[in-house]
C-alpha positions in Angstrom: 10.6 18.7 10.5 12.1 15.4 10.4 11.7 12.3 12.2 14.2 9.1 12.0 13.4 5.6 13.8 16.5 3.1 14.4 15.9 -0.5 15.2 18.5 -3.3 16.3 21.6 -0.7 15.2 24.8 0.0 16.8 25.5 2.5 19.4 27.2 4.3 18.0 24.9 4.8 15.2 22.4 6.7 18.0 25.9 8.9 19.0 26.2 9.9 15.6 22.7 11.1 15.3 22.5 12.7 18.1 24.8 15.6 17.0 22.1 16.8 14.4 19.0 15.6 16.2 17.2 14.9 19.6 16.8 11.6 20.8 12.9 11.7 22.7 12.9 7.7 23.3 15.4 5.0 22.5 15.7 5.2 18.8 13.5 7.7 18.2 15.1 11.4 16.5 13.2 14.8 15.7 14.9 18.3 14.6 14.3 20.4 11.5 18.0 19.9 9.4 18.7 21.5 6.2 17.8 19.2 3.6 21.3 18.8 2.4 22.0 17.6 6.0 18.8 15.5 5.8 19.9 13.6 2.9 23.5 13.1 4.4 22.2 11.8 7.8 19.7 9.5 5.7 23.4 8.0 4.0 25.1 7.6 6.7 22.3 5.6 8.5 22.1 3.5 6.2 26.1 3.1 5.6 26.0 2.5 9.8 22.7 0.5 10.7 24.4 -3.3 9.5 21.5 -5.4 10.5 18.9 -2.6 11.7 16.0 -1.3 10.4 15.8 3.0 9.5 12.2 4.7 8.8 13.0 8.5 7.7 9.5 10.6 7.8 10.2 14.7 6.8 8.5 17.6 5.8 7.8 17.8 1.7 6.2 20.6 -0.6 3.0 17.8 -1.5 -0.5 17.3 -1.0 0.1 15.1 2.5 3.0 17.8 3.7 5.2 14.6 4.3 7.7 11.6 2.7 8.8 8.5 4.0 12.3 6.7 3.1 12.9 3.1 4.8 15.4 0.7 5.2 15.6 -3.0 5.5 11.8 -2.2 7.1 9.0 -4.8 7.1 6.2 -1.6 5.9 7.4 -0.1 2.6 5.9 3.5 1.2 3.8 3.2 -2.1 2.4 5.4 -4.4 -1.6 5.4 -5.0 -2.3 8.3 -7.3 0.0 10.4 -5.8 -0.5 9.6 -1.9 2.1 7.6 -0.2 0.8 5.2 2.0 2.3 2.6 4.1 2.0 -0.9 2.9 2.6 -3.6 5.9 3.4 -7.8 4.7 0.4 -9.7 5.1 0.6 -12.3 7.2 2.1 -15.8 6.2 2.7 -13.9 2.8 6.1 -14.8 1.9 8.8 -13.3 -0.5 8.1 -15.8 -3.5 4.0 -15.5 -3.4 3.9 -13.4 -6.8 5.5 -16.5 -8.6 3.5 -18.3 -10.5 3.1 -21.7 -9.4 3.8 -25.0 -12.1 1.6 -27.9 -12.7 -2.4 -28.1 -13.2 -4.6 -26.5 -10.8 -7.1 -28.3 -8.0 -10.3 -27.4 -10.3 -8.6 -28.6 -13.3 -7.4 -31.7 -11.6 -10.7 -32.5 -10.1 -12.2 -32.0 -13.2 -9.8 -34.3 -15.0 -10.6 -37.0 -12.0 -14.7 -36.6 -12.9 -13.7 -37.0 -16.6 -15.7 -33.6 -17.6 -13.7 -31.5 -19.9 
């Protein structure tokens, strides 16, 4: 079993798809391809989407029965000891946050301002 989501993609993106899977709600596909058909779909999806988003959920041979592929998506898959979960931005986190930020830090400034060491 497979599931794809499309966000913000072309039209004819959703035509194409619709050949190999059904479309329950807008953006929304299900079917059970081969996976050689899987994988191709999953290429040309992302070849097609331009500015869209793609989530690809299908069936796997592991301990949660399932894998998740995404692109250009906001929630990214991660491993944790061998269970995939789905790990969502925190909010107001931004891109550069794991940087490391120059200059002295408050406690060491206020420090320096008492004239402790």
């Amino acid at each position: 079993m497979m599931v794809l989501v499309i966000t913000a993609c072309p039209a004819g993106l959703r035509g194409d798809v619709t050949k190999w899977l059904l479309e329950i709600a807008p953006g929304v596909f299900v079917g059970r391809p081969t996976a050689r058909i899987r994988d191709l779909l999953w290429e040309r999806t992302i070849s097609l989407v331009k500015d869209g988003k793609a989530l690809l959920v299908y069936s796997s041979d592991n301990e949660q029965g399932m894998e998740f592929l995404t692109h250009r998506h906001d929630w990214t898959p991660q491993d944790f000891d061998g269970l995939t979960l789905m790990v969502r931005p925190s909010p107001g986190a931004s891109k550069h946050s794991n940087q490391r930020r120059k200059g002295w830090s408050t406690a060491r400034r206020q420090r320096k301002a008492y004239g402790s060491r």
